[in-house]
N, C-alpha and C positions, 0 to 999 in steps of 0.2 A: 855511394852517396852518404854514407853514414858518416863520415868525420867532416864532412860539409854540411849537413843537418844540423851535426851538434854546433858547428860555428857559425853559422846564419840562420839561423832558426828568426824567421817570423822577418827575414828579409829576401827583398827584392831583384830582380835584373828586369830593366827596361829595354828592350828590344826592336831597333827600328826598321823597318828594312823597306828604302825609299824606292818607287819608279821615276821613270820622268814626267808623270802629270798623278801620282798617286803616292799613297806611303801605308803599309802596314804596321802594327805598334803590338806588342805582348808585352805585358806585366806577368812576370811568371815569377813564382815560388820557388827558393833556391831550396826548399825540406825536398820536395817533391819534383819539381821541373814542369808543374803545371801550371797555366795559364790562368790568373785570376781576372783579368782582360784583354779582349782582342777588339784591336781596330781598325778600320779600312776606311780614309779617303779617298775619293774617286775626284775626278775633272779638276783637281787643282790649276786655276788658272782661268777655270771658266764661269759663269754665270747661276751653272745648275749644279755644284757640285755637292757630293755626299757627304754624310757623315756617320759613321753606324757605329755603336755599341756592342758589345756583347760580354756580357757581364756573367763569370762564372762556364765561360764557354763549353759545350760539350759534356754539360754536365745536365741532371735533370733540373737544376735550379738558375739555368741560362736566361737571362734575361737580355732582350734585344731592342736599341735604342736607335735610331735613325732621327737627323737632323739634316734639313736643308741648309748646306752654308756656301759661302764666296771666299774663299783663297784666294787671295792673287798669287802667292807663293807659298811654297816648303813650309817656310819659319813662320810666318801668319797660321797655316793649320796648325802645327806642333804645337803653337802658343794657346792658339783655344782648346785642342784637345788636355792639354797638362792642366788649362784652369776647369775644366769641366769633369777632370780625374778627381778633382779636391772638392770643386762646387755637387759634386751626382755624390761623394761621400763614398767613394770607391776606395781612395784612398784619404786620410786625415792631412796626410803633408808628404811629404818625400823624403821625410829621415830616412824610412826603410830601405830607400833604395840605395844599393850598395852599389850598382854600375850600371852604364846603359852599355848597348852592343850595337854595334853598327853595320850593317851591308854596306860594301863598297863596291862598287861596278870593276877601278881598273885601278890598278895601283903599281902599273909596271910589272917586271920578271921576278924581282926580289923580295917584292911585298906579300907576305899572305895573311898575317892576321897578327896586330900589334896595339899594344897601348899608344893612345893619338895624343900625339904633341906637335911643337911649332912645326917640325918636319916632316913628320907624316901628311898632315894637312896641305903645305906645301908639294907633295908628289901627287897629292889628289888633284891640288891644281894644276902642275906639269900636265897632268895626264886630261884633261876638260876636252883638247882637241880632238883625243883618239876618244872620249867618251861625252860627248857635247850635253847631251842631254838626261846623266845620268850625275855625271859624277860632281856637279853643281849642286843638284836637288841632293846626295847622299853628305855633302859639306856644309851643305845650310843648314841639314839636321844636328849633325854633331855640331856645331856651333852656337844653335839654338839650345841648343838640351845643356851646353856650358854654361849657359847663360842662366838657366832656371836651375840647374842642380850645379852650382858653383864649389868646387873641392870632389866632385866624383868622377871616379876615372872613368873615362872611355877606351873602348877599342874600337878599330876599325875590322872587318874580317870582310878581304875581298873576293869579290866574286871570281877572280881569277888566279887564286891563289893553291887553291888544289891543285894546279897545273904548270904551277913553275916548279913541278921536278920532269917536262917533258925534255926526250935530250934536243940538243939543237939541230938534228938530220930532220924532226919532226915537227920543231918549231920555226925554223928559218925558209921566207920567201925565195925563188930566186929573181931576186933583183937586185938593183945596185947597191954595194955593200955601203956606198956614203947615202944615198938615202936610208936604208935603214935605218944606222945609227943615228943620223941627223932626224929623223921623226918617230924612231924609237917603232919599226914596223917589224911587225913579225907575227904570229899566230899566239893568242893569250890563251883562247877559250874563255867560254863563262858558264853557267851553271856551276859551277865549281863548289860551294857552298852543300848544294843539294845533291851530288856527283857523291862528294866528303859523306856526307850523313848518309846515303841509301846505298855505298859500297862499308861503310861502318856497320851499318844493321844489321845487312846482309851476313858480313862478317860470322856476328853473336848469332845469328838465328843458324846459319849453318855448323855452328861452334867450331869455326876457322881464326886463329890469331889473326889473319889479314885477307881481306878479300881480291883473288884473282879473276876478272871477267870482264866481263860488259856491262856499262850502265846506259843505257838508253832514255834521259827524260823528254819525254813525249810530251805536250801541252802546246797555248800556242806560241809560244818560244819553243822551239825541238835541239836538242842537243845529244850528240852517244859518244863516249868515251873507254878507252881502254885500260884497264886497270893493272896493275900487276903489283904483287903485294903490297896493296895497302895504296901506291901512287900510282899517279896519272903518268902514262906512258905517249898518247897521244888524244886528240877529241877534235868533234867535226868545225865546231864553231871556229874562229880564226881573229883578225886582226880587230874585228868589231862582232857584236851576234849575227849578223848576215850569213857568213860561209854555213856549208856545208847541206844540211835541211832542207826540203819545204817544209814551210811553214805556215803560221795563222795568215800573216800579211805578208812573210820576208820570203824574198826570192830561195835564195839556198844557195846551191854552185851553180854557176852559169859564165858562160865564156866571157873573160873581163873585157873584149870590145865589143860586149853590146850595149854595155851604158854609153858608151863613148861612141855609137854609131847612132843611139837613141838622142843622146844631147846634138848631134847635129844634124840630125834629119829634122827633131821637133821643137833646136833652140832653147831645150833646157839646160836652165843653170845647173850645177854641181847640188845645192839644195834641194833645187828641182828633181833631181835625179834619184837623190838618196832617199828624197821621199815616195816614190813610185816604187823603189827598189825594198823598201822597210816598211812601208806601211799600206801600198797598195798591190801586192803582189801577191807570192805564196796562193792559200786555199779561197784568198777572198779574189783572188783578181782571176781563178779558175772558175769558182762557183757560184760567187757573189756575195761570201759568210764564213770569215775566218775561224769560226765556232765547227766543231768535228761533229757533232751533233747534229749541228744541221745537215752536216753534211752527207751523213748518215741515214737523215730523213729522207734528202731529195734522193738520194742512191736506192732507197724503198720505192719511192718511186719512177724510179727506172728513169732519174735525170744521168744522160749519157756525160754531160760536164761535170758531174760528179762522183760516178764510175772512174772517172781518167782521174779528174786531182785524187781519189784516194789511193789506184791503182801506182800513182807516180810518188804519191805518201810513201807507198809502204816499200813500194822498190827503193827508191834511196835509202828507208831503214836497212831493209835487206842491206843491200852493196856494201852500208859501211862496216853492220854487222860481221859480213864476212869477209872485210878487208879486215877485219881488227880481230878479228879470229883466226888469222895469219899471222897477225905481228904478234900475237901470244902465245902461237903455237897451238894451238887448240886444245892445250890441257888447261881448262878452268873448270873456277867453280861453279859460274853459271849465268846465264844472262837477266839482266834486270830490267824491269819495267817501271819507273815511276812519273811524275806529274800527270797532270788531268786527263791527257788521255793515255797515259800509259798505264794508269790506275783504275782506269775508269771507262774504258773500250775493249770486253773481249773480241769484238769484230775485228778490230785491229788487231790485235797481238794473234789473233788465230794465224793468218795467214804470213806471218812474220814467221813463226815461231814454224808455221809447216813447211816455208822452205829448206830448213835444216835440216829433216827429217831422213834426208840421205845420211846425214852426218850423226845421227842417233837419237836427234829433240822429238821426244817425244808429245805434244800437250795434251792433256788431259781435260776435253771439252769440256765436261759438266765443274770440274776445277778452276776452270779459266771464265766459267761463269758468276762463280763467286764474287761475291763484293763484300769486303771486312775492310778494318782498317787498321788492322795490324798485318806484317807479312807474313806471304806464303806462298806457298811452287802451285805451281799449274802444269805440269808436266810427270807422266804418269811413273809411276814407280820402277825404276831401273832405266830410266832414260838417261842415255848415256851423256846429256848436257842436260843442268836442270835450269829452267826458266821461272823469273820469281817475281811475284807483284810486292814489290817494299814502298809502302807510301812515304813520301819524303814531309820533313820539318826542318824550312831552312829557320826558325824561328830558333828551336831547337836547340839548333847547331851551335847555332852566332850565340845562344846562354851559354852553352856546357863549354865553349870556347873563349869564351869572355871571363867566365871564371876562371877555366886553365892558366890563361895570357897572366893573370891579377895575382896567381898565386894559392887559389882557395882549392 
């Protein structure tokens, strides 16, 4: 960072990284890569929505702001949080900032992270069908943030972009070759972003030029992927974040005629359907609480509904685990655990991590009780597969890549 310190010193990267009813925002320091503000709107679109501050993040001079507001859209919040970055005296103006970075949800096979122009924006909209409710809310923002910072570049940096170096035996459906290319269908994966950043970490903290393994992000989005130096070789998610996982709300795999045996037994539409399938599914439609947490409580007390959804949590980790500990050959570096519950549940990762123990994982209980937030193994010394808790920063990522893309 040192000949980027000297060239932007006392400047900016804007950071945005949109959902479909939310958006995260960092203002980070390009001397250091830390965050002078972080922000989270919640319920965009509804009546009761958030707004929070946090000024100085994670530091002991953290100051925390919350604001009831109303969004109807994206670019409605973007607009008030930029006037309230100048009005709260956070920032003077937005000379300093020198770029925003953008989370993209889908950007096709060929896109992974580029400076946005007519044509890049145009693929984001190709791609609205395969990602309806993503990649509208990730469009609005970069077009909003043109509009307020006029002459600053942006990048896009998609969430599916670590994963277009999968071969095509792992990325291609079988089905009909003219559907596919006519709706552009095939396996993307997403996490990608944070996949990139906690097989990077991993990397340096092992002192490995590139890292070989597994990445597992746990949260309520779940995703595992298989790495082999440095690129995505294969990952569970697929055509949209559905496949593979149980999840917070999302089904995972499940035989593709039962939506279609559901839509005409119970007369739901295609909307109808995708939303039972994404949003009421997964650990809430088991237990009644897409939160692992909770789920973790009722299993304390001896709720059998929650015994089974974490029992069926951890087996599909398992399986893919050790489907993808096949297709690497089983010489790696090591397996990872990151997002909210992969960082943040030794209950889970215990029993994950002890099916392997045939295989030589060894974990290191009072280790794997730990909670830091920086990385580290949980797996006792000379175990012949090391297991590692790396907490992810897509925030991060989308800087130190936004500046690469730019040149700095």
């Amino acid at each position: 960072m040192a000949s980027v310190s000297a060239e932007l010193k006392g400047k900016y990267v804007l950071v945005i990284n949109a959902g479909s009813s939310s958006f995260k925002t960092q203002i980070l320091a390009c001397e250091n890569e830390k965050p002078i503000l972080a922000v989270l709107a919640e319920r965009i679109g509804s009546d009761n929505g958030k707004l929070i501050f946090k000024i100085n993040p994670d530091t002991d001079k953290e100051e925390k702001h919350a604001f009831d507001v109303h969004y109807p859209t994206h670019g409605d919040g973007i607009r008030d949080m930029m006037k309230r970055i100048v009005d709260m005296g956070i920032l003077p103006n937005f000379d300093s900032i020198v770029a925003s970075g953008h989370r993209v949800l889908l950007g096709g096979p060929y896109y992974a992270e580029c400076k946005v122009d007519a044509t890049v924006k145009q693929v984001i909209r190709d791609y609205i069908p395969l990602g309806p409710l993503h990649n509208p809310a990730n469009l609005a923002c970069i077009e909003v943030i043109e509009e307020i910072l006029p002459g600053v570049p942006a990048v896009a940096v998609f969430d599916t972009g670590f994963h277009t170096t999968m071969p095509a035996y792992a990325y291609t459906y079988g089905i009909s070759k003219e559907f596919s290319e006519k709706y552009h269908l095939r396996r993307y994966g997403f996490h990608g972003i944070s996949h990139k950043y906690v097989s990077k970490t991993a990397a340096k903290y092992l002192g490995k030029e590139t890292f070989t393994g597994i990445c597992c992000h746990l949260g309520n989005g779940c995703s595992i992927t298989a790495i082999k130096d440095g690129k995505c070789v294969d990952t569970t998610m697929g055509l949209t974040p559905l496949e593979g996982l149980l999840m917070g709300t999302r089904c995972g795999d499940i035989d593709a005629s039962l939506p279609l045996f559901l839509m005409e037994q119970e007369g739901l539409t295609p909307t109808q359907m995708s939303d039972v399938l994404n949003k009421q599914s997964g650990l809430k439609a088991l237990t009644g609480s897409n939160d692992m947490r909770d789920v973790e409580a009722m299993i304390a007390k001896g709720d059998e509904n929650a015994i089974l959804a974490n029992n069926i949590f951890n087996y599909r980790v398992i399986k893919y685990i050790g489907a993808y500990l096949s297709v690497l050959g089983y010489d790696i570096d090591g397996i990872l655990f990151t997002g909210g519950i992969g960082e943040n549940a030794p209950v889970t990762r215990a029993p994950i991590c002890q099916a392997f123990a045939n295989l030589g994982l060894e974990i290191d209980d009072e280790l794997n009780k730990v909670r830091s937030g920086e990385p580290r193994e949980i797996t006792k010394k000379g175990s012949k597969i090391k297991a590692l808790v790396v907490p992810t920063n897509e925030e991060l990522e989308i800087m130190q890549t936004t500046l690469k893309i730019l040149g700095y």
